[in-house]
C-alpha positions in Angstrom: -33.9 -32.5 -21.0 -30.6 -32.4 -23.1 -29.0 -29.1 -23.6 -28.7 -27.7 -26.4 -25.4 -27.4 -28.4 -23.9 -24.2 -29.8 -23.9 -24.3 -33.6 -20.0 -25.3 -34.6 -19.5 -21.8 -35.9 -20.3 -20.1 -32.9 -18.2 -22.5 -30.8 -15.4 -21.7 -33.0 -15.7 -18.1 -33.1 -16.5 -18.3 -29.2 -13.0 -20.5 -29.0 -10.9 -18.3 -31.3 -12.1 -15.6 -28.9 -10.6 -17.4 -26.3 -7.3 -17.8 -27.6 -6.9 -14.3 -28.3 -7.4 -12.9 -25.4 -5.2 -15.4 -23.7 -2.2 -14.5 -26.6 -2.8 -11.1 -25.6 -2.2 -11.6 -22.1 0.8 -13.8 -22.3 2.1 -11.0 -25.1 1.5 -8.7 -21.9 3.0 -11.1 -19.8 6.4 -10.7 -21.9 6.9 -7.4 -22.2 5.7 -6.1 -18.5 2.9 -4.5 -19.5 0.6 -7.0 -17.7 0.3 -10.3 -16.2 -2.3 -13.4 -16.3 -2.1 -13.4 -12.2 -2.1 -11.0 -9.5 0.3 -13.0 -7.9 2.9 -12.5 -11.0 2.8 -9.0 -10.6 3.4 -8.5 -6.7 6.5 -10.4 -7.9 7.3 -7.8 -9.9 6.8 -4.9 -7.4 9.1 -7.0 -4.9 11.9 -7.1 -7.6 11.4 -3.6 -8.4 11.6 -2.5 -4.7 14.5 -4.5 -3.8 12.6 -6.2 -0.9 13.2 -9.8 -2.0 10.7 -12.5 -1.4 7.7 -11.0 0.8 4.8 -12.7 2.3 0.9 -11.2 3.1 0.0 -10.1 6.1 -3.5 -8.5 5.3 -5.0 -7.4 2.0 -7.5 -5.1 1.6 -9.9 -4.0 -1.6 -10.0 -0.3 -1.9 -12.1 0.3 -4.9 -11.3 4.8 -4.9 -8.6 4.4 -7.5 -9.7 1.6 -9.6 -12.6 -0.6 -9.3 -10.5 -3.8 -8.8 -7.4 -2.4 -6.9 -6.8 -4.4 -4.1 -3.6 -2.7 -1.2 -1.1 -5.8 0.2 1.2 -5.3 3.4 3.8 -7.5 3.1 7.0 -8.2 5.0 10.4 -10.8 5.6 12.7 -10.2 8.4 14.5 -7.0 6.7 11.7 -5.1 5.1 7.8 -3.7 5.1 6.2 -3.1 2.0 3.0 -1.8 0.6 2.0 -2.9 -3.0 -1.1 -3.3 -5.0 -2.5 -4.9 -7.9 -5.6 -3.8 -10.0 -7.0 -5.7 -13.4 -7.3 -3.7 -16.7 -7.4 -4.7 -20.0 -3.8 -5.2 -20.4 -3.9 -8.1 -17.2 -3.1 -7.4 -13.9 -0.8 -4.5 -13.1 0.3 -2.5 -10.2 1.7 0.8 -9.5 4.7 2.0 -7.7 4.8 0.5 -4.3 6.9 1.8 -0.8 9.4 -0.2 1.0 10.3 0.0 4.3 14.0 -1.1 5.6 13.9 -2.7 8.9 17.3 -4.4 8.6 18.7 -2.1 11.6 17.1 -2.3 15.6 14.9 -0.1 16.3 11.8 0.2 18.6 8.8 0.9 15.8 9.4 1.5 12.0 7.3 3.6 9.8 6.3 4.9 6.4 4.0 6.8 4.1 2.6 6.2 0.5 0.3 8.7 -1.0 -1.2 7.8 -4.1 -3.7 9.6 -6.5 -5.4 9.7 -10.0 -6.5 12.2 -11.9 -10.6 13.3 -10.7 -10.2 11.0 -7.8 -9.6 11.3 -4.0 -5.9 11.0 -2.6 -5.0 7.7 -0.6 -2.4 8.1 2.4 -1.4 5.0 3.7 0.6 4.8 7.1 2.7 1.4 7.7 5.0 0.2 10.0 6.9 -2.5 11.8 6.5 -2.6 15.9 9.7 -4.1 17.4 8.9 -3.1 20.8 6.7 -5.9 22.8 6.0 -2.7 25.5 4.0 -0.3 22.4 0.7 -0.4 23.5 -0.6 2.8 20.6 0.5 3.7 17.6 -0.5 7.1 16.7 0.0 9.5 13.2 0.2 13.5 13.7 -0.5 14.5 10.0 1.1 18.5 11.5 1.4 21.7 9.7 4.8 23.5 9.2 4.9 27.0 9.0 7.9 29.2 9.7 7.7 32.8 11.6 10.9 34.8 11.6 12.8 31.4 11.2 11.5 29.8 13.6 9.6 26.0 13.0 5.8 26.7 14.5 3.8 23.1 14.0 0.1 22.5 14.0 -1.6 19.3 14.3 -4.7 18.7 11.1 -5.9 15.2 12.4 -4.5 12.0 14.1 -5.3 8.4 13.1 -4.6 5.8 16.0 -4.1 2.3 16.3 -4.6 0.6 19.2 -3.2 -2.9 20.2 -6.0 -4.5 19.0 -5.7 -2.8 15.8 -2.5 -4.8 15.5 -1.3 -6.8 12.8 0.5 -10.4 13.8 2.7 -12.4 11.2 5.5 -15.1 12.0 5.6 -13.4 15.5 5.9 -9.9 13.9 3.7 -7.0 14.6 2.6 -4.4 12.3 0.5 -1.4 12.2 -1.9 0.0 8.9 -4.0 3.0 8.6 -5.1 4.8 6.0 -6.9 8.1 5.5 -8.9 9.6 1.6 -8.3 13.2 1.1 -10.8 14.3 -1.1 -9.9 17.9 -1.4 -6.6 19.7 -3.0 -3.8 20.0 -1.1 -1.9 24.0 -1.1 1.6 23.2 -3.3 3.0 25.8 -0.8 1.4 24.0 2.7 4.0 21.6 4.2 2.4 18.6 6.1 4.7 16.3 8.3 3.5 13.1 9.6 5.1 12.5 12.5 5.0 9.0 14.8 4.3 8.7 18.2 4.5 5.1 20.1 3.0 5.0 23.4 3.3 2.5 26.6 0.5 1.2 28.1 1.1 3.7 31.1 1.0 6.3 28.2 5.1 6.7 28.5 6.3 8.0 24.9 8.4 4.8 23.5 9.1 6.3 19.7 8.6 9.8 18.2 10.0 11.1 15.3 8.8 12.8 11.2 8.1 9.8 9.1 10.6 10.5 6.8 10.4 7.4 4.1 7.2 8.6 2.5 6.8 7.7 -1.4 4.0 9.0 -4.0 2.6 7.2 -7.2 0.2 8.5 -9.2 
């Protein structure tokens, strides 16, 4: 049974349709406001980070923020970094992402990106770079800080953990990734600290110390 052709005046319109939407993307294209691949604009996030030429080592789709946002950890030798890419109408775009500088020695690197949108949860992603062949556990504090007469009194709110089989392998580098959704408002006056710990297999502390490269996007 032959199939049945469109009438040329659909086919045209259908085609001109086409076109358009592929002139509006490449207008996007030109001036940054979107790109025809996803690829295209992790590209962009590199340059804009100052990480240079990255490669994947695990994506993940995390539909809270937009329906098609997919989160990339990517590294080289001198750098960690967290980006993202979602599709709207404009092409695919991404917000800001966090870099993390592991050009000098150092047992286990780490960092923190929170990012939010208006009505929707909070995302708080923890990253890192593990240097130290002998960390068996990676662990996040998120702690509270208050102060009583001057005096620094913390307070652990949760812990996320990674274990070594949690552990992220590329080109012979290891990497931790964990991620936590606060779905409720934070206090503008409450201080939280996340703060790092690193532990040996025999449960001897290797790292510890306040994640202090932490970005926000929203």
């Amino acid at each position: 049974m032959k199939r049945k052709k469109l009438p040329t005046r659909r086919r045209r319109a259908l085609r001109r349709v086409g076109w358009a939407l592929l002139l509006l993307l490449a207008v996007n294209h030109f001036f940054q406001v979107g790109y025809l691949l996803p690829g295209q604009a992790v590209r962009d996030e590199e340059e804009r980070e100052g990480t240079g030429r990255t490669w994947t080592v695990e994506s993940r789709w995390v539909p809270v923020l937009h329906p098609t946002q997919r989160f990339y950890l990517r590294e080289n030798e001198n750098a960690v970094l967290l980006g993202n890419t979602y599709f709207s109408p404009f092409g695919w775009q991404t917000t800001m992402g966090c870099a993390l500088d592991c050009s000098e020695p150092a047992p286990v690197y780490a960092a923190c990106h929170s990012m939010s949108r208006d009505g929707k949860p909070t995302l708080l992603f923890y990253f890192g770079r593990i240097d130290d062949p002998a960390i068996e556990t990676v662990v996040v504090s998120v702690e509270e800080i208050t102060y009583d007469q001057g005096q620094e009194i913390r307070k652990e709110l949760r812990r996320l953990t990674a274990e070594r089989s949690d552990f992220l392998i590329r080109d012979g580098r290891t990497f931790f990734w964990l991620m936590e959704t606060r779905d409720w408002e934070k206090d503008p006056e409450q201080i939280i600290r996340p703060v790092l710990i690193a532990y040996e297999a025999n449960g001897t502390v290797a790292a510890e110390f306040d994640i202090r490269r932490m970005q926000f996007s929203s």
